[in-house]
C-alpha positions as a printed NumPy array, in Angstrom:
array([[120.008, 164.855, 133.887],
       [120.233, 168.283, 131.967],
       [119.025, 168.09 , 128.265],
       [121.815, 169.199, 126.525],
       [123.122, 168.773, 122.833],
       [127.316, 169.433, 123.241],
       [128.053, 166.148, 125.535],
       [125.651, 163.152, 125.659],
       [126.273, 161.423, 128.591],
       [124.664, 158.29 , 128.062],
       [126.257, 157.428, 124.782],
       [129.648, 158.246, 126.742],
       [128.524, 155.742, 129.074],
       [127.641, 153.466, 126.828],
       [130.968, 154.147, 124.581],
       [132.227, 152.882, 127.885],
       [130.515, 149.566, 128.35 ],
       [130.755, 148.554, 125.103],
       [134.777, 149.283, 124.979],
       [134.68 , 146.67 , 128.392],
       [132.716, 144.442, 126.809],
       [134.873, 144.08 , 123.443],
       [137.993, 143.945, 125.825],
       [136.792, 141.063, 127.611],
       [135.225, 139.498, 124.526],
       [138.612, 139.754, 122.755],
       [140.948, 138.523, 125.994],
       [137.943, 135.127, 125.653],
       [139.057, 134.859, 122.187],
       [142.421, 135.431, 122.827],
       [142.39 , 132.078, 125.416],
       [140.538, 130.213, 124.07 ],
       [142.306, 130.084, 120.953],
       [145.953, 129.904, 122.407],
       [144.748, 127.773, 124.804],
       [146.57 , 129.66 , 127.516],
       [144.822, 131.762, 130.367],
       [148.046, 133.841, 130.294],
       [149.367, 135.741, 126.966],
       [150.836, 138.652, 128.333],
       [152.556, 139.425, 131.495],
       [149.733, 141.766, 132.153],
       [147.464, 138.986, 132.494],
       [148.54 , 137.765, 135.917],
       [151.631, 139.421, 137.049],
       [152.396, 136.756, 140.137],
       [151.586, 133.768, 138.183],
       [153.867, 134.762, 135.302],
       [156.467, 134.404, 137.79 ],
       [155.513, 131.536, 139.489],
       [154.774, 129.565, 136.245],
       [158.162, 130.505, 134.672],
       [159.671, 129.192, 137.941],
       [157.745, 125.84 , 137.801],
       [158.969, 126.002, 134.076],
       [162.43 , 125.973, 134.804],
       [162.065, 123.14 , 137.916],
       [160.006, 120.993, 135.417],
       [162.565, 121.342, 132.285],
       [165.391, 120.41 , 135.255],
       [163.387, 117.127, 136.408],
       [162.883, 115.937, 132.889],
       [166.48 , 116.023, 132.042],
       [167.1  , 114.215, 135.455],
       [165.086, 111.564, 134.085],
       [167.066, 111.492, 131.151],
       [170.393, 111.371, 132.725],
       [168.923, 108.404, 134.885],
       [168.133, 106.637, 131.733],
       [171.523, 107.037, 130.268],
       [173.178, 106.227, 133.527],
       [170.809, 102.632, 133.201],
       [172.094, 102.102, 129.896],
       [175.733, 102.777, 130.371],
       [175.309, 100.07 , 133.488],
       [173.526,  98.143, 131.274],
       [176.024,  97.827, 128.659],
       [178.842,  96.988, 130.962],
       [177.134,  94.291, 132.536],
       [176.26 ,  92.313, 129.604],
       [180.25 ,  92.359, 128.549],
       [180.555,  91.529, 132.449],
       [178.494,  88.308, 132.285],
       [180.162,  87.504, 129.397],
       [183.646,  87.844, 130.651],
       [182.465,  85.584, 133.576],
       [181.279,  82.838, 130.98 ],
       [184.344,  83.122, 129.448],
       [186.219,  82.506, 133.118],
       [184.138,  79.374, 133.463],
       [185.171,  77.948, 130.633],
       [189.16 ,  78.88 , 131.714],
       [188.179,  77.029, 135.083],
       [187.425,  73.788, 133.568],
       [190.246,  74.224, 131.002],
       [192.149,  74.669, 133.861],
       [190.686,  71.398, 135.552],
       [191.18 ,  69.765, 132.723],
       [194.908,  70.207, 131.929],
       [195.364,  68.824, 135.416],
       [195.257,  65.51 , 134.226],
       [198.427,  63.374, 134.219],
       [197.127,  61.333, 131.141],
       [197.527,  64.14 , 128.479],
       [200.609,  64.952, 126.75 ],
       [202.52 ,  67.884, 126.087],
       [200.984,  68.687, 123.035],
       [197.682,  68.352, 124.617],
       [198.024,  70.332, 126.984],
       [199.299,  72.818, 124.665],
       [196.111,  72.9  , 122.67 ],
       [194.94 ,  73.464, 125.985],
       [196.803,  76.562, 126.732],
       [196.515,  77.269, 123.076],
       [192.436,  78.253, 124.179],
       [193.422,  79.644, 127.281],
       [195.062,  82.349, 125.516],
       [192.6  ,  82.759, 123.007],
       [189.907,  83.469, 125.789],
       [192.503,  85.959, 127.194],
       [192.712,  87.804, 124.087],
       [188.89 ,  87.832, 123.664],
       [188.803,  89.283, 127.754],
       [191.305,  92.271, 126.529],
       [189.438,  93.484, 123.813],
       [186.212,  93.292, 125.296],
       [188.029,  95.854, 128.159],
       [189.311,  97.973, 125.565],
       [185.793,  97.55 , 123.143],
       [182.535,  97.907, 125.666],
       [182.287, 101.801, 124.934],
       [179.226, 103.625, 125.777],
       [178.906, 107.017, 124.116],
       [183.024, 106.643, 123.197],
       [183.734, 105.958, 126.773],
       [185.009, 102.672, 127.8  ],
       [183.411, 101.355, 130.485],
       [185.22 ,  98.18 , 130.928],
       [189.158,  99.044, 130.596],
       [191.07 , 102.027, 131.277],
       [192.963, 104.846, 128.397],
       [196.521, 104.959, 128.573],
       [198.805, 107.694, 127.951],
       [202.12 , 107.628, 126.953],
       [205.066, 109.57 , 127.794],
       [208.159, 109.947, 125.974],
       [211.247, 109.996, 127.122],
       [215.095, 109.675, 125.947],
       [215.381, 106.618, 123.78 ],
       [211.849, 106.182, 123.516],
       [210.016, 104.319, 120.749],
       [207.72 , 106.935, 119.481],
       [205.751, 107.745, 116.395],
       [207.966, 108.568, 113.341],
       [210.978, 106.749, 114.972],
       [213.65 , 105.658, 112.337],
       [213.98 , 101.918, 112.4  ],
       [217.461, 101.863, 110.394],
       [217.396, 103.206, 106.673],
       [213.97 , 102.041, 105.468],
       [211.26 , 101.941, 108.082],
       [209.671, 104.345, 111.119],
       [206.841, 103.049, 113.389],
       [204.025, 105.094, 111.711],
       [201.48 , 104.604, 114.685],
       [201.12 , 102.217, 117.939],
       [198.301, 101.559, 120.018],
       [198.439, 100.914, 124.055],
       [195.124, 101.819, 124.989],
       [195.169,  98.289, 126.802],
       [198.673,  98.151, 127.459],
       [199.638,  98.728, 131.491],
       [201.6  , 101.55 , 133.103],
       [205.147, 101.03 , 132.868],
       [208.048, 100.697, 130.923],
       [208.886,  98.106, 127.946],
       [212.256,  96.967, 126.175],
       [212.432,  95.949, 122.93 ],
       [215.376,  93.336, 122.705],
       [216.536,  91.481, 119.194],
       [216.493,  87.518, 119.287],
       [217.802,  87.225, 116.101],
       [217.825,  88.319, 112.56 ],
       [213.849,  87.933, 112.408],
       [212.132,  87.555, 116.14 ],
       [212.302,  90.458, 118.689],
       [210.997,  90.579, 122.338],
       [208.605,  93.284, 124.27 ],
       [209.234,  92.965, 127.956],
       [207.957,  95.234, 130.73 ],
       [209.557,  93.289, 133.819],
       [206.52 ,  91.235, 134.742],
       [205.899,  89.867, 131.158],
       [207.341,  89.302, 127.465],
       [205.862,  88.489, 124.173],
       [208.121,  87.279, 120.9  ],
       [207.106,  88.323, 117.705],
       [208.11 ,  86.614, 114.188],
       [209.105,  89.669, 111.729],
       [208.234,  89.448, 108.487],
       [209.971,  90.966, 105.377],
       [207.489,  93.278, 104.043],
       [207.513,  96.873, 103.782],
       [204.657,  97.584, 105.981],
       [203.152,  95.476, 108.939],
       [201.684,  95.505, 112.762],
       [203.208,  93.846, 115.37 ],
       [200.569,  93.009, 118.272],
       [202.318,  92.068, 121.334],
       [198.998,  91.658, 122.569],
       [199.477,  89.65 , 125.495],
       [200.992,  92.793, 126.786],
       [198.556,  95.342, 124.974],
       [200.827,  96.846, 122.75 ],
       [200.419,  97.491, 119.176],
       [203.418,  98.442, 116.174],
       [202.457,  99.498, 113.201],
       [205.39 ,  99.899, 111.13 ],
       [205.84 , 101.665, 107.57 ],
       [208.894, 100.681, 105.264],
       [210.212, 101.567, 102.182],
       [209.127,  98.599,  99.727],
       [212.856,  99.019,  97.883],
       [215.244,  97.051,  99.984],
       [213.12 ,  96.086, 103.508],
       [214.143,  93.192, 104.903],
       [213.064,  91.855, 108.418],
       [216.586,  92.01 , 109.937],
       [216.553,  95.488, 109.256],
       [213.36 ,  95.952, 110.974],
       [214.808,  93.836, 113.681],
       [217.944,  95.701, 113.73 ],
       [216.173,  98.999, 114.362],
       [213.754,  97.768, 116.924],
       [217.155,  96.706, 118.993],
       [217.144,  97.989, 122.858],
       [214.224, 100.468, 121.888],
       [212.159, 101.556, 125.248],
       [208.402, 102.361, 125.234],
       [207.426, 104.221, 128.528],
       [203.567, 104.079, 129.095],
       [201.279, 106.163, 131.395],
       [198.759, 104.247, 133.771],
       [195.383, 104.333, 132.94 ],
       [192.685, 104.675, 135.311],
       [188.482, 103.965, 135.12 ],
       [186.616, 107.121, 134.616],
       [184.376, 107.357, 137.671],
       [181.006, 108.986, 135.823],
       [178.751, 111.65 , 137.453],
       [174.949, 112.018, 136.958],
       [173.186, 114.657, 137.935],
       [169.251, 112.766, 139.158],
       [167.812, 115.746, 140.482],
       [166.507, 118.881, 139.947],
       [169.023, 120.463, 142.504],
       [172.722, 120.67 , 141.088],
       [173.548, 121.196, 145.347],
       [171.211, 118.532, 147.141],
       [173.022, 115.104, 148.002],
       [170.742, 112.896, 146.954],
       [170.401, 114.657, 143.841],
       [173.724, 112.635, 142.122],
       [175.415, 109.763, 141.782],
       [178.828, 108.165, 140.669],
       [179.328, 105.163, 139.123],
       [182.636, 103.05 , 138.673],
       [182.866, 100.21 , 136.809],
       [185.065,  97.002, 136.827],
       [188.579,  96.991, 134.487],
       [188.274,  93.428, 133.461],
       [191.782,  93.834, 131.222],
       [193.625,  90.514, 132.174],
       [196.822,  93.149, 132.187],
       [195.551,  96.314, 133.515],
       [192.464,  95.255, 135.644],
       [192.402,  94.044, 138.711],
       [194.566,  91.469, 140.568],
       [192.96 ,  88.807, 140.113],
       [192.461,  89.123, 136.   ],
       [196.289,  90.457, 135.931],
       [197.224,  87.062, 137.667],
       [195.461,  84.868, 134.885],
       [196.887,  86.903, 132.148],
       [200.519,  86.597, 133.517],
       [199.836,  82.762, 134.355],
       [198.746,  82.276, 130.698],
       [201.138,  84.249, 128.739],
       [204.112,  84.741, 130.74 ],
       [206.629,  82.885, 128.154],
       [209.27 ,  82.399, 131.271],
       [209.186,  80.186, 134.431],
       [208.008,  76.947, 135.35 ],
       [204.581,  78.712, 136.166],
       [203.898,  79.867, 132.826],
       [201.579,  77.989, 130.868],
       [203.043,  79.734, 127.532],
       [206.45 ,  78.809, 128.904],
       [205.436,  75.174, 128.997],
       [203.633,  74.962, 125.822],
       [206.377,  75.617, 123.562],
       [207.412,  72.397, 122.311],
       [210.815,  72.077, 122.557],
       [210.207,  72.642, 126.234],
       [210.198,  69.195, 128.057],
       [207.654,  70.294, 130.638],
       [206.872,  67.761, 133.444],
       [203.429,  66.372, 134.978],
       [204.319,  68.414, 138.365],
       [205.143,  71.21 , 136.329],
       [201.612,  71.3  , 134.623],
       [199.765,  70.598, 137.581],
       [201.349,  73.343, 139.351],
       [200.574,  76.05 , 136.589],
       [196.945,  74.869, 135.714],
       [196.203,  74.746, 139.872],
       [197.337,  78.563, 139.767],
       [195.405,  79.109, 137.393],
       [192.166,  77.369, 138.751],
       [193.027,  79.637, 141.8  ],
       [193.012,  83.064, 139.934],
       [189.936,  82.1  , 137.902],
       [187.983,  81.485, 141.037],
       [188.954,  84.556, 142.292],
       [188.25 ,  86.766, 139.809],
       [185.069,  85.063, 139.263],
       [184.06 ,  86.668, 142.611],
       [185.726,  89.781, 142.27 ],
       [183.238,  89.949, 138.706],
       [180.25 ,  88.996, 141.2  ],
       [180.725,  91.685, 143.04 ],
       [181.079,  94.341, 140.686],
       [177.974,  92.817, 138.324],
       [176.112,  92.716, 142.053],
       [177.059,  96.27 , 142.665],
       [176.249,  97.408, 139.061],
       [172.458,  95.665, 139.766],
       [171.904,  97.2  , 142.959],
       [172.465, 101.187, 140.835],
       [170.317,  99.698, 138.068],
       [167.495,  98.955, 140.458],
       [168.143, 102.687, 142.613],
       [168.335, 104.464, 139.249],
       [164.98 , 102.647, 138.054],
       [163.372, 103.769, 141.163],
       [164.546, 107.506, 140.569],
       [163.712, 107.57 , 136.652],
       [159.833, 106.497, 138.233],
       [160.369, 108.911, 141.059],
       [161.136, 112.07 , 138.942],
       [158.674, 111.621, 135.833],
       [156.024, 111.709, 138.799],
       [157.238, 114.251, 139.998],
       [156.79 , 115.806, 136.271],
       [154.023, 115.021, 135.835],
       [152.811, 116.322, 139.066],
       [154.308, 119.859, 139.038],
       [152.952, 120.144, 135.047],
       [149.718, 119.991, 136.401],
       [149.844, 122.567, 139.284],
       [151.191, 125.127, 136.371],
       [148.745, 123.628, 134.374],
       [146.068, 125.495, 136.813],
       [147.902, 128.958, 136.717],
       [148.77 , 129.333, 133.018],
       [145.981, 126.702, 130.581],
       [142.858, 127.879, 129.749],
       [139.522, 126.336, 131.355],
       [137.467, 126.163, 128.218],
       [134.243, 125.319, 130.489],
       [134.46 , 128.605, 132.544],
       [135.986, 130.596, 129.525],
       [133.311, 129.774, 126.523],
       [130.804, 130.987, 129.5  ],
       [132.486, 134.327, 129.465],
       [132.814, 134.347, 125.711],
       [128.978, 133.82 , 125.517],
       [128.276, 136.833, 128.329],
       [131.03 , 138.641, 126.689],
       [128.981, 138.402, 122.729],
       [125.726, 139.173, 124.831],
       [127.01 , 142.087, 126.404],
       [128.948, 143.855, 123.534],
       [125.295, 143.46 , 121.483],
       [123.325, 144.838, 124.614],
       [126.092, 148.004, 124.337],
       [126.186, 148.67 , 121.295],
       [122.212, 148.383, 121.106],
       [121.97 , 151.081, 123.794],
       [124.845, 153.246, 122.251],
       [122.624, 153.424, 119.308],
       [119.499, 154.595, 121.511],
       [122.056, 157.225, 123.463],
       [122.832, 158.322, 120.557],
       [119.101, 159.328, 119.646],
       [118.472, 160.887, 122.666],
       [119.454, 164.188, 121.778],
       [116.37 , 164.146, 118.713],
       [114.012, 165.723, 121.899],
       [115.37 , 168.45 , 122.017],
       [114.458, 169.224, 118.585],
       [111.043, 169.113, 119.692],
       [111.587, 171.954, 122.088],
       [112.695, 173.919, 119.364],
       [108.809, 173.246, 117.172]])
């Protein structure tokens, strides 16, 4: 090498060095204190991409897992109304048994129906009630339509009332007359069924036909409201209803929104003793149909003379229906169990596979302190050993001052 003054090659060379060695010094620093091995794209082109990827797959399986979860929950809920709906059936069985028995009287067997119908009521509003997340899971929404001569909201019930809102979420498709009974009862009736209602006077009141799942609520003047009035307005009055239907729910349990197995539906049971299924529609008729031999609130009003055969009849229909939907409950609760335990198994199956695909990324984007504090060390060593010999390059060109003596 030439002894020249203008360019020192060796302190160029080690300019260089020590510029590589502060480089990978700071990229060390830079991992091991963000605990990632990449911080920029520039640190591994291909494994940005493929750890972005595994990012998105990863985010997509977790949320699976949640959806599974919620899917368990919403079963959940609806089976614990389910069971006890069925508990509530048993107890209408041996009702039913027991108001077979030819050495009660009327009025006995009137208290007897007098439960019945209170169970009935209870079935109805769990249907309408078990929600999960504001969805019923147990009943169905109706809709209504209006149509010419239809009782609607803000109708004009003679001078001093309208019906200020009305509720059939649990009412069945259909239509419904209003008729007048006299100056202060008044009867819904949709064909299959009929409920009287008792008026009062007062300027403002509900009237539940609940039996048939309809709900008044009136609003009156409080200067001159009388029931008759009410009565009088409510007069041949039609209420056309929409049928509801049960929401069949999809979950997405997979990370692919097109694979098969990666969703599932679920359907649950309308246990509404007047918009479910048969079986619960049959016990709600048999209980609080209030016309025919075969209804059991037919017979229980008093000034009905209702006969042994006539009772047995009734309560033997009824002990039929019960049975039946009993089974039909079964079923459903068995078919609810059976997603429970296939949804369990997928909430297990996808947080392994989490976990799993966390760690492979874990290999292409985290930091291995062990192999990376070993290149910090080298990395301190070798920017000292650089910058020792920059300062002896840049000496070297002190001898030629001694040519110069």
């Amino acid at each position: 090498m030439p002894a020249v003054i203008n360019t020192n090659l060796a302190s160029l060379f080690a300019q260089n060095s020590l510029n590589v060695a502060q480089g990978n010094l700071a990229n060390s620093v830079q991992r091991l204190s963000s605990g990632l091995r990449i911080n920029s794209a520039a640190d591994d082109a291909a494994g940005v991409s493929i750890a972005q990827s595994m990012a998105g797959h990863i985010k997509a399986l977790d949320q699976a897992a949640l959806n599974s979860q919620q899917a368990i929950n919403l079963v959940q809920t609806a089976d614990t109304s389910m069971s006890t709906v069925q508990d509530m059936l048993l107890r209408m069985q041996q009702l039913a048994v027991e108001g077979a028995n030819g050495s009660l009287s009327n009025t006995q067997r009137a208290a007897i129906v007098t439960e019945l119908g209170q169970l009935n009521t209870q079935i109805n509003s769990f249907a309408q009630g078990t929600t999960y997340n504001d969805i019923k899971v147990l009943g169905t929404t109706s809709t209504r339509t209006n149509v010419a001569n239809t009782l609607g909201t803000g109708t004009l019930l003679g001078t001093f009332g309208t019906v200020s809102s009305f509720d059939v979420s649990n009412a069945a498709g259909g239509s419904y007359t209003l008729t007048s009974l006299s100056t202060s009862t008044v009867k819904l009736d949709n064909a299959t069924r009929s409920q009287t209602l008792t008026v009062a006077g007062t300027a403002s009141q509900t009237l539940n036909f609940d039996a048939l799942g309809v709900s008044l609520t009136i609003a009156g003047t409080a200067s001159g409201f009388t029931a008759e009035n009410l009565v009088t307005g409510l007069q041949a009055k039609t209420l056309t209803i929409g049928a509801g239907t049960v929401a069949t729910l999809g979950f997405q349990i997979g990370a692919s929104p097109t694979a098969s197995g990666d969703s599932i539906s679920i359907s649950t049971m309308n246990v509404s003793t007047i918009t479910g299924a048969t079986s619960l529609v049959n016990i709600g008729d048999t209980i609080t149909k209030t016309n025919g031999a075969t209804g059991l609130a037919y017979l229980a009003v008093s000034s009905n003379n209702a006969t042994d055969t006539q009772w047995n009849t009734a309560f033997k229909s009824l002990q039929g229906y019960v049975t039946t939907a009993i089974n039909d409950i079964s079923s459903s609760r068995a078919t609810l169990g059976a997603t429970m335990n296939q949804l369990g198994f997928v909430n297990t199956t996808l947080q392994s596979q989490s976990a799993n695909e966390q760690a492979a990324r874990s290999t292409i984007v985290d930091t291995n302190f062990s192999a990376e504090t070993a290149k910090l060390t080298k990395g301190q060593i070798m920017q000292q050993a650089a910058t020792a010999m920059l300062a002896q390059a840049n000496q070297m060109p002190n001898v030629i001052l001694s040519l110069l003596k």
